[in-house]
N, C-alpha and C positions, 0 to 999 in steps of 0.2 A: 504494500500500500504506500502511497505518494502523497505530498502534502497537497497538491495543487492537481488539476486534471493539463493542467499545460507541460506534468513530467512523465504523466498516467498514456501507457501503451494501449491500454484497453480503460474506456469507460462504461461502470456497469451503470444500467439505468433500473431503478427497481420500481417496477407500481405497485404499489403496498395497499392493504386493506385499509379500512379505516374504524375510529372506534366499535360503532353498529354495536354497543352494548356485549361489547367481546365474542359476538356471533362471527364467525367470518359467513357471507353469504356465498351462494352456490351459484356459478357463470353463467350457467344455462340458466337458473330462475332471472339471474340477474339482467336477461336482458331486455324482457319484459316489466318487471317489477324490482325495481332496482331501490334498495335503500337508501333513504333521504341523506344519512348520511355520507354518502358518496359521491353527492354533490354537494354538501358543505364543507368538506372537510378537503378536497381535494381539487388540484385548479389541472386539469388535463391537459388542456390549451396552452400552460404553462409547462408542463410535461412534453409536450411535443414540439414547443419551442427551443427547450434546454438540448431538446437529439438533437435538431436540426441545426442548431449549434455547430455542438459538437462534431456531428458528421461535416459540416461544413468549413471546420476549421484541422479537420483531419484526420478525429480523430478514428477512429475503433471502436463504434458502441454495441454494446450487447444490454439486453433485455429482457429481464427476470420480470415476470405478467405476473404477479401475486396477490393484486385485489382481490381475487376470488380463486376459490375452491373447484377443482376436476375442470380446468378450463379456463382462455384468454378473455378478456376484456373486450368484447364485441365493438362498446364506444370509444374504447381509444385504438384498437386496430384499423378502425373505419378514417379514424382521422388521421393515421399515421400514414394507410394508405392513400389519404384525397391529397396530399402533399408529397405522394411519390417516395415514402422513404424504405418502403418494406424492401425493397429492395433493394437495402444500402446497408440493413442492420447486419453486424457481424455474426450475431446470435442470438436466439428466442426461442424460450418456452413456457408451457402456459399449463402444465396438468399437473392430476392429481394434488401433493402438499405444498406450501414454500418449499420444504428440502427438497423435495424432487425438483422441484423447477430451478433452486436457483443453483444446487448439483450440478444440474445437465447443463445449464447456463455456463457457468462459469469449465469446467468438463473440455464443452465443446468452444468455449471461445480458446481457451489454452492449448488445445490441438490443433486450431488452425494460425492463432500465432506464432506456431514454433514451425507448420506447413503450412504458409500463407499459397493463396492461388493467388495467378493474377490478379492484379487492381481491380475491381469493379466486378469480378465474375460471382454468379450465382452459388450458393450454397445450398444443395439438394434437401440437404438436412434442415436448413432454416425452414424452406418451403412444406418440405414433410410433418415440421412444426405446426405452420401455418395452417394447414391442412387436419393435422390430427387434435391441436389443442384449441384454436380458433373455431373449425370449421366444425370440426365432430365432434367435441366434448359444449361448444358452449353453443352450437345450434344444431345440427342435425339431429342427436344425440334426442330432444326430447321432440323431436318432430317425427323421428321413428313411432316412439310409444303409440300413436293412435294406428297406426298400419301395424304393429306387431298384436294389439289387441283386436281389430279388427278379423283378423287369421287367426284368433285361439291362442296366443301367444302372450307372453307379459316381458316387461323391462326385467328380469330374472331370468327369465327359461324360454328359451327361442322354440322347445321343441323339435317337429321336426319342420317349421315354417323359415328356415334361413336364410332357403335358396331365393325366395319369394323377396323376404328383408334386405338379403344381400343387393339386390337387384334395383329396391328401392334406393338405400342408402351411396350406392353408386350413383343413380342419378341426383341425388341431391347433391351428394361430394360434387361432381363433375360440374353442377349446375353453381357450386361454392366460386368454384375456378371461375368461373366464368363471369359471379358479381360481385365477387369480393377480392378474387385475384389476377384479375381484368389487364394486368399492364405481361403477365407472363403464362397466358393462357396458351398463346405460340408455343412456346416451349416447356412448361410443364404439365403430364398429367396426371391422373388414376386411373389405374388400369384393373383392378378389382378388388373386391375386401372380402373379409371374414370374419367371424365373433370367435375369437380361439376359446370360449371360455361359454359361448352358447344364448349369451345376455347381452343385454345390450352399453353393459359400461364400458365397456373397454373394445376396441377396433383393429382389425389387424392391414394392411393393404398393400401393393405394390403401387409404384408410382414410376413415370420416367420422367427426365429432366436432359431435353437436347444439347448438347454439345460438351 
C-alpha cells in the first residue's frame, strides 16, 4: 500500500454497502426495490467520477462491487457503462460475499500486473465477470424463477426441466450482451450454460471473446 494513488500501480475502487441497519441487501432485490439508504449515504456519480479519473490519468483500476450480496450493482454498472468505461476497468467482481469479490479482485488484478496484455486489450475474464455477477446473479437470476415454476420446477431443484431453463436463460444472457454490453457485442459471446448444482443460484457457461 502507497501513500498517495499518484505512486499506486493499481487502484482499487470499492463500492461498499451502506448502513441499511446492518442488513446488507440482496443485488437482484436491489434493483427493483433498492434501500433508501443507498441513496443517502452514497454519491455514485461521484464514484464514477473518481475511475474516470483515474483511468484517465493512467492509472490501473480495478473494482470490488460490494454494495450488495450474490451480485453487481445494476445502477452503477449502467453508469459506468453510459461513459464507456467497462471497458477500461483492469478488474471486476461482483458475487457471492465481500471476500469473495474483493479475493478475486485483487487475485486477478495481480496476475495481470505481473502479465500485463497489450494497452487497451480486453480481459475475457473481466467480461465473464460482467456477464456472471452483473448479468446473472443480479438480473437474470430472479427473472428465471417465474419460467422454472411455470415447468414444475423451483429456484432449489430444476428437476428434470433444465434443458427447457437452460434454453431460457441463454437467451436472456445473450439478450444481456446485447443491452447492457452493447459496445463489445462484436466480439464477445455465450455460447451455452448449465446449473452444475441443478438450482438456480449458481451458473455455469462457456463464453468466447474474438481475438
Amino acid at each position: 500500500m502507497v501513500e498517495s494513488s499518484l505512486e499506486a500501480d493499481l487502484v482499487l475502487m470499492v463500492n461498499s454497502p451502506t448502513l441499511n441497519h446492518g442488513t446488507m441487501q440482496e443485488a437482484s432485490r436491489a434493483v427493483l426495490d433498492k434501500d433508501t439508504s443507498y441513496y443517502s449515504f452514497r454519491n455514485l456519480r461521484e464514484f464514477v467520477e473518481s475511475t474516470s479519473y483515474y483511468l484517465s490519468a493512467g492509472k490501473k483500476v480495478a473494482l470490488a462491487d460490494v454494495a450488495f450480496g450474490n451480485g453487481g450493482d445494476h445502477e452503477l454498472m449502467q453508469m459506468l457503462g453510459s461513459v464507456d468505461l467497462l471497458g477500461k476497468l483492469h478488474s471486476y467482481a461482483a458475487w457471492n460475499t465481500p471476500g469473495n469479490t474483493i479475493g478475486t479482485v485483487l487475485a486477478h488484478s495481480l496476475i495481470r500486473l505481473r502479465a500485463p496484455r497489450a494497452p487497451g486489450q480486453l480481459s475475457k475474464f473481466v467480461l465473464d465477470r460482467y456477464l456472471e455477477d452483473w448479468g446473472y446473479q443480479a438480473l437474470v437470476r430472479s427473472a428465471l424463477i417465474p419460467y422454472a415454476e411455470g415447468w414444475g420446477a423451483n429456484y432449489f431443484d430444476l428437476g428434470d426441466k433444465q434443458p427447457q431453463i437452460q434454453a431460457t436463460a441463454l437467451d436472456l444472457l445473450q439478450n444481456f450482451i446485447l443491452t447492457h454490453l452493447g459496445a463489445f457485442k462484436d466480439v464477445y459471446s455465450v455460447e451455452s450454460v448449465h446449473f452444475p448444482w441443478n438450482r438456480l443460484f449458481e451458473i455455469g457457461f462457456t463464453s468466447k471473446l474474438k481475438g
